[in-house]
Structure formats: C-alpha cells, structure tokens
Phi, psi and omega in degrees: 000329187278347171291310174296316154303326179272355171298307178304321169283326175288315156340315189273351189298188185272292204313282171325317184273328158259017151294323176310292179319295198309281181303312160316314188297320214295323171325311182279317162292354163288289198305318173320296202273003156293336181304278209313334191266354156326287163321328177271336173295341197247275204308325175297331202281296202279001174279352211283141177288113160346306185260018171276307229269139212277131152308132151013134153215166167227134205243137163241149171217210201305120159089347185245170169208114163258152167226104206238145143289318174128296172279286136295167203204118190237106197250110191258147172276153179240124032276338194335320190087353192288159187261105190245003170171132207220104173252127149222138225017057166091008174272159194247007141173114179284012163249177177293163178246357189283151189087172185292138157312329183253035183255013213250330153188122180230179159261162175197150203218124188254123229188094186267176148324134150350100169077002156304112141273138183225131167296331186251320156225158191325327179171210181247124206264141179221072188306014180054049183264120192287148161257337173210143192250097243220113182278133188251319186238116178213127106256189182311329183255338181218152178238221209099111191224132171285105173239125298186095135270139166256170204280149162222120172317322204270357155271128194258022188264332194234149175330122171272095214169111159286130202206128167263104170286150194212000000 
C-alpha cells in the first residue's frame, strides 16, 4: 500500500506526471510509426501490377545457366553445378569474389573405401562435379534443373554412387 500512495504522489507532482506522459507518448510514437511503416510494407506489396512483375527466366550463357526473377539472380556453373554467383537486387554478386569461381559454393563429400584406411588424410575429397545438366521444370513460376553424375567403375577419385543434385 505504501508503495503504491507513493507512486500516486509522484505521478500528481508536475515533474513526475511529465516524466509519465513523456514516456507514454514516446511508446505511442514508436507504435505509430511502426503501424505506418507496416502499412506502407503492405500497400507496396499489394500495389504491384499482374503485368509488372517479371516472369522466370532461365538464361544459358558461356559455361553457365542464371536463373533471374527480375530480383534475384542465380547463376550455376554448367554441367558441373557449382554455385558461381548469387545477385540480388542490384548487388552484383553476394559471394566472395577472391579465388577460383568454382570455389564459391559447392557440395562436396568425404569418403573412403570399405576397410581402407589412410594416415595422412581423413578419406577422398569429392567435390561432386556433374557431368550433365537436365532442366526437369521450367515455367513462370518454378524452374528445377538436374545436374547429374553416373558412377565410373573405372575411377577411384569419385564416390561410387550416382548423384543427382537438384
């Protein structure tokens, strides 16, 4: 109770009751302009015209296939798959650029014989590099492009096992 009369008396002082407001106001001018820029996030969204907005596309070009939105833009090396450039909204490639392109985002897989053992390294590095590149889906709205290794017996550097990245 005593806590509470004395809350109440600082409140009716001038100094204290306008320190209350003050913080109250600055709380309602924060939520405002968060309202507002809400608002402006949603009328942008819901202004775009059916016949702006850019379709899919799949591009091939020397060595490579982008796949742009208009906004992003993803560019695979081809047949390989490796990932050699990611533009989005007008940045011009959001990976490093230091280094080989096809050092910029790959899969890769580490992986020994059945009862083989090796001292000096963990197993056989296998950057998974497709040999063939296979569009599975491609319209306005979804693209799905395959890129493909089968297995060669006759090789001991890659994983024995066929694989398709998607």
């Amino acid at each position: 109770m005593f806590l509470f009369s004395s809350r109440v008396f600082h409140l009716v002082t001038t100094t204290g009751y306008r320190r209350h407001l003050l913080r109250q106001k600055g709380w309602m001018i924060a939520l405002i302009m968060l309202l507002s820029l809400f608002e402006i996030v949603i009328s942008q969204n819901q202004s775009y015209d059916p016949e702006t907005i850019q379709v899919l596309q799949l591009l091939y070009q020397d060595g490579h296939v982008v796949i742009d939105n208009g906004i992003f833009q993803l560019t695979l090396s081809n047949p390989e798959g490796f990932v050699t450039g990611v533009r989005y909204n007008g940045i011009e490639n959001v990976l490093a650029y230091t280094g080989h392109e096809n050092d910029r985002g790959y899969w890769d897989l580490v992986w020994n014989f059945p009862g083989k053992k090796t001292k000096k390294t963990k197993g056989t590095l296998d950057r998974i590099e497709a040999t063939k590149m296979e569009v599975i889906t491609q319209n306005d709205e979804q693209i799905e492009i395959s890129f493909s290794r089968t297995w060669n017996a006759s090789s001991n550097v890659t994983v024995p096992v066929n694989i398709d990245k998607r």
